[in-house]
KEPA-390722 format. One line per 3 residues: number of its first residue (from 1); their letters; for each residue x, y, z of C-alpha. Coordinates in steps of 0.25 Angstrom, whole numbers. Each point is the difference from the previous one (the first is absolute). Last residue first. Layout:
N
NUM> a> X:Y:Z  ... $
REM end
This chain:
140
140> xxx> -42:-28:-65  11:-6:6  6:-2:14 $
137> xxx> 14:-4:4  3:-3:14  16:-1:1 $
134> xxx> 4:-9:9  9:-7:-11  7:12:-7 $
131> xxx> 3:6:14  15:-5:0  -1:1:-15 $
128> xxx> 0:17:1  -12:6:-7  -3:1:-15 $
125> xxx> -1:-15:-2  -14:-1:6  -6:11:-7 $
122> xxx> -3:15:6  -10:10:3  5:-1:14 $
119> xxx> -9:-2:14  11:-4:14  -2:-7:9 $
116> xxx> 9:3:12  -1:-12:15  6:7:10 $
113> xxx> 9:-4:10  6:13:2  15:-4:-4 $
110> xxx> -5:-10:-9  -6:9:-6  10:10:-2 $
107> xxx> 9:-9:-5  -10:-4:-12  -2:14:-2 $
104> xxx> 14:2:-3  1:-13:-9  -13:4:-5 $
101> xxx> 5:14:-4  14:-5:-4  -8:-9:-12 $
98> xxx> -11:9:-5  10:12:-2  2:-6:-17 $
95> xxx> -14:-6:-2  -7:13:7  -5:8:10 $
92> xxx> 0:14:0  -10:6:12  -12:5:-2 $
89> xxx> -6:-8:-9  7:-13:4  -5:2:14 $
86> xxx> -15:-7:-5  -3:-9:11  9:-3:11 $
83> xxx> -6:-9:11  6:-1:13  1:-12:9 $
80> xxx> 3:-3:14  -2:13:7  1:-1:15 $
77> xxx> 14:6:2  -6:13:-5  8:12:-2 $
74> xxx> 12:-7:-6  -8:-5:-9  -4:12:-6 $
71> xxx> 13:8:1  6:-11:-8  -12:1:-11 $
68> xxx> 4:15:-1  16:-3:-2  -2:-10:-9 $
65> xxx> -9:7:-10  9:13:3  13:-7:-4 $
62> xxx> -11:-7:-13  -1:15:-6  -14:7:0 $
59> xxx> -5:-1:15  -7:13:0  -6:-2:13 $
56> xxx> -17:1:-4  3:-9:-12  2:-10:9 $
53> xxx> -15:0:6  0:-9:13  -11:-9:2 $
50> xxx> 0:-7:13  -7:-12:-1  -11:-1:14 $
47> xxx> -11:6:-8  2:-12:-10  3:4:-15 $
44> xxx> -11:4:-12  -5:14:6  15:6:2 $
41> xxx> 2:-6:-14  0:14:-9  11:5:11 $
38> xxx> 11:1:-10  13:-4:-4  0:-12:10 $
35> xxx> 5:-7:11  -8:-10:8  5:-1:15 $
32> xxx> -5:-14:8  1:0:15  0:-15:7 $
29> xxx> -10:-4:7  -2:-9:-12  -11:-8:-8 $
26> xxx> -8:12:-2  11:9:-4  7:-10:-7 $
23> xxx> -14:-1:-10  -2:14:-2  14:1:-4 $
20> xxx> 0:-12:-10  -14:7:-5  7:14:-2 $
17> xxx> 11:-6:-7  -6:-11:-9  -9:13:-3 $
14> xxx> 11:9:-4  6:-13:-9  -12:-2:-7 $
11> xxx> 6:-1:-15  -4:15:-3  13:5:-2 $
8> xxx> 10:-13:-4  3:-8:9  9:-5:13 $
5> xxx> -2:0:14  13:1:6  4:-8:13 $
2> xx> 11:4:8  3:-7:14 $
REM end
């Protein structure tokens, strides 16, 4: 499953993130990744989510995106969720791409069996309909 958390910068998608994370990882035994750009929340998550810096494996082109969240998930069988915060800064995102990404990384997580929610500074209707719907969208 995909879900994108949708807004403008500044709208509180990072800290939905972080809390929704923080909260599974309470909730769960199962492991909870958070992806980011940076490690400016390694304070604000649970010890137990694993952080992991993308900016650290130049991941620029949405191949290498895939390709780096498959060898995540295929290290760990226990992770049930990962958190993605952030990657359209480092790697080119966008209306016209947007639609084979989520159908690849759709298949790749139900491959896995990992939940993705994914943070975009975008609108409702500026990512694919099939998502339209379970879209969370915050506001400033």
């Amino acid at each position: 499953m995909i879900k994108f958390i949708l807004g403008p910068s500044g709208s509180g998608k990072t800290k939905w993130l972080i809390d929704e994370a923080n909260k599974d990882k309470k909730e769960g035994p199962g492991n909870i990744v958070f992806i980011d750009t940076d490690d400016s929340h390694i304070f604000t998550l649970d010890y137990q989510v694993r952080l992991i810096n993308a900016a650290d494996y130049d991941i620029r082109t949405p191949e290498r995106l895939y390709g780096f969240l498959s060898g995540i998930m295929s290290r760990d069988y226990d992770i049930e969720k990962i958190y993605i915060d952030g990657i359209y800064e480092i790697v080119d995102i966008n209306e016209d791409n947007l639609e084979e990404i989520s159908k690849d990384l759709e298949k790749l997580s139900e491959i896995a069996e990992v939940d993705l929610f994914i943070g975009m500074n975008l609108e409702r209707d500026q990512i694919p309909e099939k998502y339209q719907n379970d879209a969370e969208v915050l506001h400033l």
